[in-house]
C-alpha positions, 0 to 999 in steps of 0.5 A, a space after each residue: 376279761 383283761 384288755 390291752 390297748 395300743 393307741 397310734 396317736 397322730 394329728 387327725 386321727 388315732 390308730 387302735 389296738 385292743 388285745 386280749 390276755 392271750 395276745 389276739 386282737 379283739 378289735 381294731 380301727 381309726 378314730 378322732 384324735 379326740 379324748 370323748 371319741 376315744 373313751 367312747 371306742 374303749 368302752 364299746 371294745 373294752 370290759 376292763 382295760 388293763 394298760 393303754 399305751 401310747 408314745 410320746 409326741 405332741 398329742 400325748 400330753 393332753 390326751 393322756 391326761 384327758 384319759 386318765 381323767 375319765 378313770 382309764 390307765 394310761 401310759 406313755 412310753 418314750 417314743 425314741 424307745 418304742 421306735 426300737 421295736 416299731 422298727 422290727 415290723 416289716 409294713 409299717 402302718 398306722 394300725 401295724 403300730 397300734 398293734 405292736 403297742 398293744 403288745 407292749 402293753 400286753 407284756 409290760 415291755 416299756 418303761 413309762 415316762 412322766 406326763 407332765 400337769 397342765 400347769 408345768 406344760 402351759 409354763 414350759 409352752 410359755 418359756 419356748 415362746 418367748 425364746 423363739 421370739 427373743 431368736 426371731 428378734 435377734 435374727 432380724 437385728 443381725 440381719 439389718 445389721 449385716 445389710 445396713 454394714 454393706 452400706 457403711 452403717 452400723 449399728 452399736 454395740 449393744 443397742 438397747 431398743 426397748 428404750 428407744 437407743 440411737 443407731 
């Protein structure tokens, strides 16, 4: 028997949904957002998984990967995308969205996007820090700068404080 599965991926807990070919739910429920955890539900609900579907979020990357990596075949739609047709469901739960997942992946009705290697994610995590220090820092001077003004001070223009400028 060939299965299809809908995965809910939140920050606690996944929501999922296993179809079969002919679109009845063969099971359902909560577990661990954890890759061990959810390998070990698919393997005691599925024989053969088809597609595993899940949407894009923060908790997508990893886990996908962590997925693929113990020989499942995983793919992430893009979330905005999905929401299109999540959207269409009356109550909307945790479980209905695993569900409507399920679906999907039961008729290829998605378009996949890339999941990143650990390697680019690890480097674009480290660009984004550094830019929301560099902000907070910039934040921070134009803040002092506006408070030490109110007092007739002022900075210059261009002050270079890694070196030690003058005020």
């Amino acid at each position: 028997m060939v299965e299809y599965v809908g995965l809910d991926v939140s920050k606690e807990e996944t929501a999922y949904c296993v179809k079969g070919s002919d679109g009845k739910i063969l099971a359902t429920g909560k577990v661990a957002t954890d890759p061990d955890a959810l390998f070990a539900v698919l393997k005691e609900h599925c024989v053969c998984p088809e597609r595993i579907v899940l949407e894009t979020g923060t908790q997508s990357s990893w886990l996908a990967r962590a997925l693929r990596e113990r020989g499942l075949p995983v793919e992430c739609l893009d979330a905005r995308r999905a929401q299109a047709v999540l959207r269409l469901r009356h109550n909307k739960t945790d479980a209905n969205d695993a569900e409507a997942l399920a679906g999907l992946a039961r008729l290829g009705f998605f378009r996949s996007v890339a999941i990143e290697s650990e390697a680019a994610q690890s480097d674009r995590v480290l660009v984004q820090a550094r830019a929301q220090l560099l902000s907070a820092r910039r934040g921070q001077e134009n803040a002092l700068r506006g408070l030490l003004a109110s007092m007739g001070l002022r900075f210059a223009k261009g002050v270079d404080n890694t070196s030690g400028g003058k005020f």
